[in-house]
C-alpha positions as CSV (number, residue, x, y, z in Angstrom):
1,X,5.2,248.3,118.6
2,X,1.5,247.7,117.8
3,X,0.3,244.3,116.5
4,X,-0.1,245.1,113.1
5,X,2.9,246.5,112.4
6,X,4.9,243.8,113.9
7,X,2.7,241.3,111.5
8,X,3.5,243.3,108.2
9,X,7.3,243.7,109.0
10,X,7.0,240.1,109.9
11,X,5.4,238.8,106.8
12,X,7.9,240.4,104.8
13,X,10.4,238.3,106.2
14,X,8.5,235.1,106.4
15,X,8.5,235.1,102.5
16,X,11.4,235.9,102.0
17,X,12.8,233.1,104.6
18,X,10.1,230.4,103.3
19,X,11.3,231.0,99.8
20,X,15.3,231.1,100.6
21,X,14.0,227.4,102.4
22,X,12.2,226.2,99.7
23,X,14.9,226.9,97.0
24,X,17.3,225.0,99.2
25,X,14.7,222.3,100.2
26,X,14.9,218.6,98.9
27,X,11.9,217.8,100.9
28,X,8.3,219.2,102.2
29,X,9.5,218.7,105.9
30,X,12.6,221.1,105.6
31,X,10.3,223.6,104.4
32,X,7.7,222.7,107.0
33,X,10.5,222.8,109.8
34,X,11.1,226.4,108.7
35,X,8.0,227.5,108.8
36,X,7.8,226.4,112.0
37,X,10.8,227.9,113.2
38,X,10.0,231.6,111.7
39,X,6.0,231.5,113.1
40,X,7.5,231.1,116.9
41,X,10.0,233.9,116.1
42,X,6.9,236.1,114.9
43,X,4.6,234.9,117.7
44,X,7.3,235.6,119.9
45,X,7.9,238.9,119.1
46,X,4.3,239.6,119.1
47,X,3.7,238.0,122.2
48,X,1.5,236.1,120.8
49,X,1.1,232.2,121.5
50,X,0.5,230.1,118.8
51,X,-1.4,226.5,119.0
52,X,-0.2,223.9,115.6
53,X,-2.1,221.4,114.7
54,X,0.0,219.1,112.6
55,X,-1.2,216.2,110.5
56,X,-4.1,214.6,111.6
57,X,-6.4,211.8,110.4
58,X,-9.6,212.8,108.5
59,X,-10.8,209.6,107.6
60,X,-10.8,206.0,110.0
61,X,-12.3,202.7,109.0
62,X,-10.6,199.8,106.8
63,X,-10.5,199.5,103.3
64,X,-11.9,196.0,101.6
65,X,-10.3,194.7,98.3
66,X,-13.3,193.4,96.1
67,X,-12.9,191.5,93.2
């Protein structure tokens, strides 16, 4: 199966899996943890390796009260 076919049957049921997890979801995480858990399924079936980069800091330094 070619690449793009696998990524358009995939996406399908990405949705459809993110959005049965969201409505079931009382937290970001779960939903997060599911998405993780259907991208390796995907990547897997296309072979594919994927690389996350999860949270990350965008901003360093300290932070002074002034009165």
């Amino acid at each position: 199966m070619q690449l793009d076919s696998i990524v358009s049957q995939r996406a399908r049921e990405y949705a459809e899996r993110i959005s049965d997890a969201a409505a079931r979801a009382s937290k970001e995480e779960e939903i997060r943890i599911a998405s993780e858990r259907e991208l390796a399924s995907s990547a897997a079936a296309a072979g594919i390796t994927l690389e996350g980069k999860h949270e990350f800091t965008v901003a360093s330094g300290r932070v002074e009260k002034r009165l």
